[in-house]
N, C-alpha and C positions, 0 to 999 in steps of 0.2 A: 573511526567507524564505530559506533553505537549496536551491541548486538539487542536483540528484542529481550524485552521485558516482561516478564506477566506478571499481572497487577489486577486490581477489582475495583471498578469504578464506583462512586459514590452510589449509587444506587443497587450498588452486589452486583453487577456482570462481569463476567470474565475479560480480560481485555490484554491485550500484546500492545509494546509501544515502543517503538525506533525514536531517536534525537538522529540528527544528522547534523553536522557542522557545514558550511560551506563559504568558501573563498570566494565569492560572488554577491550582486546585491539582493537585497531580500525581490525585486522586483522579477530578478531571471527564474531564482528560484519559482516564485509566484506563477509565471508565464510556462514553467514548466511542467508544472504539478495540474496548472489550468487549463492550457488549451490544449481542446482535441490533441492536434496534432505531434504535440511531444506527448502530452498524456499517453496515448493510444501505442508509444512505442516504450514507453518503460513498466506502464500496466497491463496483467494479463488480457484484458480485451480491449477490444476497440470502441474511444467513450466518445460518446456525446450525450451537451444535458442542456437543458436549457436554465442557465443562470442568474436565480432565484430563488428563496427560500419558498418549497414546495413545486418548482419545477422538475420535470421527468429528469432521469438520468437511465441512458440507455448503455447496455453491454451487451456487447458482440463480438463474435469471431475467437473467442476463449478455446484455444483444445481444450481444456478441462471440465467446462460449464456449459450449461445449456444457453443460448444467449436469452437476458434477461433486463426486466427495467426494475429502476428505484426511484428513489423522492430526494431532492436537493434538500437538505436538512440545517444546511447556513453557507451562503454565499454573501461574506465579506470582504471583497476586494481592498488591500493589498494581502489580507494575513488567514483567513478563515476559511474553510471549503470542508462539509461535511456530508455526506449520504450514505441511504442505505444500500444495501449490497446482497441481493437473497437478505436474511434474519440480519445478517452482521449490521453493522454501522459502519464507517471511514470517517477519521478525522483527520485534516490536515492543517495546522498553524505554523504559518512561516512570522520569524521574529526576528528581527536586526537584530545585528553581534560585532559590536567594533565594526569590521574591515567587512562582515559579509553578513550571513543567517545565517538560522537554527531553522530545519523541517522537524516538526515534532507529528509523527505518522499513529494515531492511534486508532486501534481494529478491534472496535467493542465487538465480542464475538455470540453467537449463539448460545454455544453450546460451550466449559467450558474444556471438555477433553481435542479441543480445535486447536489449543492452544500452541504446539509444537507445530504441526501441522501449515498452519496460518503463519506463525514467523517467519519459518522457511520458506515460505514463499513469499514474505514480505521481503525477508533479508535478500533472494535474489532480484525480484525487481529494483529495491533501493539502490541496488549495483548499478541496474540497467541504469536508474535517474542519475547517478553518480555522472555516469556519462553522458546523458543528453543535460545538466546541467553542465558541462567542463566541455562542452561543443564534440562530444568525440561520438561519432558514427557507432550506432549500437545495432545487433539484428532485433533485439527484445529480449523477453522473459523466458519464454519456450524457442529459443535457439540452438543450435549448439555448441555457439559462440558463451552461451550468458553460464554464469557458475550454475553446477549443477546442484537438483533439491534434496538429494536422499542422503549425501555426506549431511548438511546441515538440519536437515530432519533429525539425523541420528545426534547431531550435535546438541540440538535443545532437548531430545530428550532425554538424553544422557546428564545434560543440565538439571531437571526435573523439570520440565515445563509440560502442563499436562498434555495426555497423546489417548489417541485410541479412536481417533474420527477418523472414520472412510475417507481416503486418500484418493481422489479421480486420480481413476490412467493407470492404480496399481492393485489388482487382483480384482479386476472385471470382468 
């Protein structure tokens, strides 16, 4: 398991970014990261978009967010899937690896004191994906079945990964 990274993309933004391995082919992974419907149980909300480069991409049902739309920013089937997210961006490339894939998850971010912030919460969904990519029955992100955020919050910042962005859900 790959912990989040902060890094600055070619253009100077701040940016978080997970590698994930997986025993599986790049196509499951693909199908998992892609449709609605696995989508929508390892990501904090419930997606739909229509895919396209420049079709909507809608989020719902988030406890943490207001629900909100964005813009499909690259939809390449089998490996590319990118959009915005509120300011942030989301990238997703899946890449064959011998026997299975690589999800490479990167969270160009607004702001960059997001940065702890945003891991952690990436680092608990990629949990969630862990399991609906290896077939096994997950409740989500905000369960409380799924690993909890505020150990791993303290983890990346304790790492140094920058922090200091308003946290939904905690001193509201």
């Amino acid at each position: 398991m790959d912990r989040g990274t902060y890094l600055t993309v070619d253009d100077g933004r701040p940016a978080v970014r997970f590698r994930r391995r997986y025993a599986h082919s790049p196509q499951r992974v693909w199908t998992a990261v892609t449709d609605p419907a696995q989508l929508s149980v390892w990501f904090p909300a419930t997606v739909t978009f229509e895919p396209r480069v420049g079709g909507t991409i809608t989020f719902t049902g988030d406890d943490y967010a207001e629900d909100m739309t964005g813009t499909v920013l690259t939809f390449e089937p089998p490996t590319r899937f990118a959009f915005t997210w509120g300011a942030d961006e989301v990238h997703l490339h899946v890449t064959p690896d011998a026997d299975g894939a690589i999800l490479t998850l990167l969270n160009v971010l607004e702001r960059r004191d997001a940065a702890a912030r945003n891991a952690a919460g990436w680092d608990v969904c990629l949990r969630e994906l862990d399991n609906v990519v290896d077939g096994i029955e997950t409740a989500g992100p905000h369960s409380d079945s799924a690993q909890p955020w505020q150990p791993l919050y303290d983890e990346y910042v304790a790492a140094g990964l920058p922090a200091g962005a308003p946290v939904p859900g905690v001193g509201d």
